[in-house]
N, C-alpha and C positions, 0 to 999 in steps of 0.2 A: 590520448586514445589511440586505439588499432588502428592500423589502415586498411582500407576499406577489403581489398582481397582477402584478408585477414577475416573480417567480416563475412564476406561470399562464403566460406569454407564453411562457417560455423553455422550460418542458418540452412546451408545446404543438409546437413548435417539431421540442423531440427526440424524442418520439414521432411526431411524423408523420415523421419521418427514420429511424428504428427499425424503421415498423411494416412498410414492405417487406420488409426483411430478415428479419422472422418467420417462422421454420417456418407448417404448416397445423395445427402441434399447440400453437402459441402461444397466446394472448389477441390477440384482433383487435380494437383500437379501445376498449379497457380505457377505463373512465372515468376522469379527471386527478384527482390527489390534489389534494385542497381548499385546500393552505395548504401552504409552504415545509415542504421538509426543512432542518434549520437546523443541524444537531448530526451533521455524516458521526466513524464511528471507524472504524480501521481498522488490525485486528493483522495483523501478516505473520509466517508462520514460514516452513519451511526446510526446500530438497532434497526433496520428496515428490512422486512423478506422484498423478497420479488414482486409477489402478489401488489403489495402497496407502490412500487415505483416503477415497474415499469411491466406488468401484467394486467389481469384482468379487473383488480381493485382499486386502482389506480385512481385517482380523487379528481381529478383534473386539479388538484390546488399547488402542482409543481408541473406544469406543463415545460419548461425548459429543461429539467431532468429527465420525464416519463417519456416526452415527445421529441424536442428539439434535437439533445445530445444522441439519442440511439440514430437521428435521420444523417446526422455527419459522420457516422463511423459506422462499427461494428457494435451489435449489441449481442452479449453471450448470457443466453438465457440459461446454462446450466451451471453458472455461477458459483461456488460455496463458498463458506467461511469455515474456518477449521476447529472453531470452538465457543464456549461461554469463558467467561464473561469478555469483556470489551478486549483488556491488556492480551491475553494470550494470542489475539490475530493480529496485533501488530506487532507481536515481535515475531509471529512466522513472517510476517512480511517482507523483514527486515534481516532476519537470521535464520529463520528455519527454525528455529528452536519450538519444541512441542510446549502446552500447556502444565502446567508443576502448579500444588494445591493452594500455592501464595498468588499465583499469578492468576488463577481462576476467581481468586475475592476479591481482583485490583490491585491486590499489595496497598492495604490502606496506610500500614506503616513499611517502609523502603529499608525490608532489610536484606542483606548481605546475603549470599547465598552459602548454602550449606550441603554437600556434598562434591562427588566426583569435579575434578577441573579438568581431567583429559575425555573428550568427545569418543562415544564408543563407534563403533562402522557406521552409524546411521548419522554420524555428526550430533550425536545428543551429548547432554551430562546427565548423569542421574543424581537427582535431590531436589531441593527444594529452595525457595526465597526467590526475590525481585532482580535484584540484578546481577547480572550472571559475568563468572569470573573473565578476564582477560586472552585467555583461550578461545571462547565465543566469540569472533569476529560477525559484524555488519558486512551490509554490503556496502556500506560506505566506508570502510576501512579496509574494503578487498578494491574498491573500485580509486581511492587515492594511493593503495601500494601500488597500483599501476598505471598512475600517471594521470586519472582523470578526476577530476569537479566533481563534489556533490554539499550539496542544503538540506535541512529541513526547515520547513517557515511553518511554525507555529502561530494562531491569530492570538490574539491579547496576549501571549506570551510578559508579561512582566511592565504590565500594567499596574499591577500591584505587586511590586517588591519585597514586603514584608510577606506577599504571601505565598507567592510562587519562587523569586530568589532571583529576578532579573528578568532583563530582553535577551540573556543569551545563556542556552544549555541550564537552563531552570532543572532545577530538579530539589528532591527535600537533603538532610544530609544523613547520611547512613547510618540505621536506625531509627530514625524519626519519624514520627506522623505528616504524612500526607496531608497540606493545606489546601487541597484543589479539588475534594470529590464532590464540592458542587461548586456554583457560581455567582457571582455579586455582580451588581450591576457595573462597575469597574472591569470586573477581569475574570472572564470566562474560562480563562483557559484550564486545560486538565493535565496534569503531568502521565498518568494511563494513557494517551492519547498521544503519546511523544516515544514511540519506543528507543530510539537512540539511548536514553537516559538510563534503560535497563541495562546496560552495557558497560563494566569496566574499559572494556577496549577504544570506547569513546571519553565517556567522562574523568576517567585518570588523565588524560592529556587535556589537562584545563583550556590553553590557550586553543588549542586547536579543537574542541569542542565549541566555546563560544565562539570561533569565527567562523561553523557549520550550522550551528542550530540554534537560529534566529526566530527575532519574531517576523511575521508576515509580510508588514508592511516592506521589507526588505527587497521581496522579491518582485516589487517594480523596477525599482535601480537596478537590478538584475538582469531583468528579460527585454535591458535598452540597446544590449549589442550581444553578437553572439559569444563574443571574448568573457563577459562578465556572465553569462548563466549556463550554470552547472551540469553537467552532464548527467544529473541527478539529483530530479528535484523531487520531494515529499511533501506536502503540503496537508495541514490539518486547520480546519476552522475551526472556533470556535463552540462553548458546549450549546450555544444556539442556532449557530449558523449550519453545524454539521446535521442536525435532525434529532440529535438527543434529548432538549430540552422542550419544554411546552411552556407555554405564560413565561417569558424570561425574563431574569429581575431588570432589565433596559426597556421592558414594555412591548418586547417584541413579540412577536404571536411562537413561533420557534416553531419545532419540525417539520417538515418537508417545506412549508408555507415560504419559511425564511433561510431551507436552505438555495431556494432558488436563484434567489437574486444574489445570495452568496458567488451562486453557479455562473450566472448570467455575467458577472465582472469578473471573476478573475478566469474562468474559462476565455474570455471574450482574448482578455489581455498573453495568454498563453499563448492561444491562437493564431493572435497578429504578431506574434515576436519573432526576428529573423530566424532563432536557434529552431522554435516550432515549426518554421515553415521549410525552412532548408531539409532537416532528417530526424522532425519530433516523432514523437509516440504521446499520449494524454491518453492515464488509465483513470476512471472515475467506477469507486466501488465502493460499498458498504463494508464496516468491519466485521457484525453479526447479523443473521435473523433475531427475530423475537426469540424468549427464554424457548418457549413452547418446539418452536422448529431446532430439533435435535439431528437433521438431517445431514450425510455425510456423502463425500463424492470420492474418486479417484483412487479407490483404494486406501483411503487416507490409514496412516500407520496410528496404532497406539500406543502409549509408555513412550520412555520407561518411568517416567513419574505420575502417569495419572491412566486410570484401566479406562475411563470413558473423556474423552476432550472437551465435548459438551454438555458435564455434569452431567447431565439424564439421558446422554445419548449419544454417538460418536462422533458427532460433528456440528456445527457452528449454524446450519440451517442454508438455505438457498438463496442470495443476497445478489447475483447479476452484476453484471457490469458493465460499461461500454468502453470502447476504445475511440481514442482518432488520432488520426496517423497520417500524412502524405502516401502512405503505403496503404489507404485501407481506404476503397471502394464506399461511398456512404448509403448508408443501408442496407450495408450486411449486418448477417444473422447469421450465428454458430448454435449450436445446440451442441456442442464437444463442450464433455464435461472438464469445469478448471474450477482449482481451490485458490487460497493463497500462497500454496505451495508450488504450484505451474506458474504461479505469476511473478514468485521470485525467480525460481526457476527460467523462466524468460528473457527477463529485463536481465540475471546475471548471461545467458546464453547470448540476447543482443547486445553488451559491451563485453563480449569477450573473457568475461569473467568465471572462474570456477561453481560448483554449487554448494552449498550451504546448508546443514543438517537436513533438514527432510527434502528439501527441494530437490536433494539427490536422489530421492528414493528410485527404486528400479521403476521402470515403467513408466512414471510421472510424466505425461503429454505436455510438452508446454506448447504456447502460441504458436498456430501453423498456417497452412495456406488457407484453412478457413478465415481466419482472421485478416493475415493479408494478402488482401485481394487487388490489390491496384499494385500494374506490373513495373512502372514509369516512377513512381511516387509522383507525379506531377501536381501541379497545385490544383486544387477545384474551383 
């Protein structure tokens, strides 16, 4: 990774880029955290607006999502997601890459992509299919060309074998039907839910795919010293534990009910790990609103493969998020609007990393001094 001066320069950067876009009810000119964030995590679960998790709908039946997590951190109530269905916001997350008419129905069958391979200005291809040529880089493949760690911990990941394709870098083989778009009471997991996998850039490099993109339980031996976890971690539950699932074939109750307690242990665990406590970041977001909220933020770009991103509408609906951070005052509140495109955009802006298809877009706010608010990073 950077050294830390290194660091200084680039969020000096993004904050002064940020601080216009502030509400009057922001932080104005926050003091710069002293020293590299070095350790971003970041769990995504599934289908929920705003309204239901951490607004005025809110059930009480996740109170460690709706209550606990916004009181440690930052909660950014003008949240979005950038599209329908599930697949297309995890690979803006991951790549930047816009939504294409394959990735919009999940890609039930994993096929090959079909058109342009060189990135037009905006870092796009134009065409179509699931997994996109070797020219599309991750930020996991921008962030080990320069030196640093990163995971993705998938839960049941390859639990079942025959169905998914292992505990490591699961995926179906090119062409084939998708064995994951629901769940058995063995093995939950969803390969839509693993954006890595839509990626020649990752999955042509066999061995060094499977020693990134694991299954979950992995990242306890991880986060036991700061030597062994990743300077970028992605983390996905479960089709029950993330909130997509209701009645789950394990007897679980499932949405929000059971992604709590999902929340309440391995948050717990991220939290107490040295990498977390020295100079983490913990981003917890939703990947869509409901089909209905076609709602879009940030100027979000459209094309060049699909004229509307949220099927019925320009964007992915308002889905929130919270942060927490040694950098971040708890119980702050942002109202500065961010998609999944300022959140790439970010996370590559604090490891020093370039930006990635849309995440470049002109004007794109990422994380500023509204978010971090704590000048020390010091522990709570």
């Amino acid at each position: 990774m950077r050294p830390d001066k290194n660091f200084a320069t680039a969020l000096v950067l993004m904050l002064a880029a940020s601080t216009g876009a502030c509400s009057a009810a922001t932080s104005q000119g926050a003091p710069l955290p002293p020293r590299a964030i070095g350790h971003v995590f970041i769990i995504v679960l599934e289908n929920k607006g705003y309204a239901s998790t951490f607004g005025a709908k809110a059930d009480g039946r996740s109170p460690y999502l709706s209550r606990d997590l916004p009181g440690m951190g930052a909660l950014l109530t003008q949240y979005y997601a950038i599209g329908h269905s599930s697949l297309p916001n995890y690979i803006a997350m991951v790549s930047g890459q816009s939504p294409n008419p394959e990735t919009q129905k999940n890609c039930p069958v994993f096929l090959d992509w079909k058109g342009a391979t060189t990135p037009d200005a905006d870092g796009q291809v134009a065409g179509t299919g699931c997994v996109y040529p070797d020219t599309i880089r991750t930020i996991g493949n921008q962030l080990q060309d320069a030196g640093g760690t990163w995971k993705a911990y998938l839960e049941d990941m390859g639990n079942d074998p025959k169905r998914d394709g292992g505990r490591r870098c699961a995926h179906p083989a090119i062409g084939a039907v998708d064995r994951t778009p629901s769940s058995t009471a063995e093995d939950q997991y969803a390969t839509r839910h693993n954006p890595f996998m839509y990626h020649h850039a990752i999955i042509d490099d066999v061995s060094n795919c499977q020693a990134r993109v694991v299954a979950l339980d992995e990242l306890s031996a991880d986060l036991r010293t700061e030597a062994t976890t990743p300077n970028y971690a992605f983390v996905v539950p479960n089709l029950c534990h993330d909130g997509h699932d209701t009645n789950c074939p394990t007897g679980e109750p499932g949405g929000l009910v059971s992604a709590d307690p999902f929340l309440r242990q391995w948050v717990g665990r991220i939290l107490a790990s040295r990498a977390f406590r020295k100079d983490g970041l913990l981003i917890v977001t939703f990947d869509e609103a409901a089909r209905r909220d076609t709602a879009a933020c940030c100027n979000e770009p459209t094309g060049p493969n699909t004229r509307l991103p949220g099927k019925r509408g320009p964007g992915g609906g308002r889905v929130g998020a919270v942060l927490i951070s040694p950098f971040i005052r708890p119980g702050t509140v942002s109202d500065v609007p961010y998609n999944h495109y300022s959140m790439l955009k970010s996370v590559e802006q604090l490891l020093g990393l370039d930006y990635l298809g849309f995440a470049g877009q002109a004007g794109l706010v990422p994380f500023g001094p509204d978010v971090f608010t704590r000048p020390t990073g010091s522990a709570r």
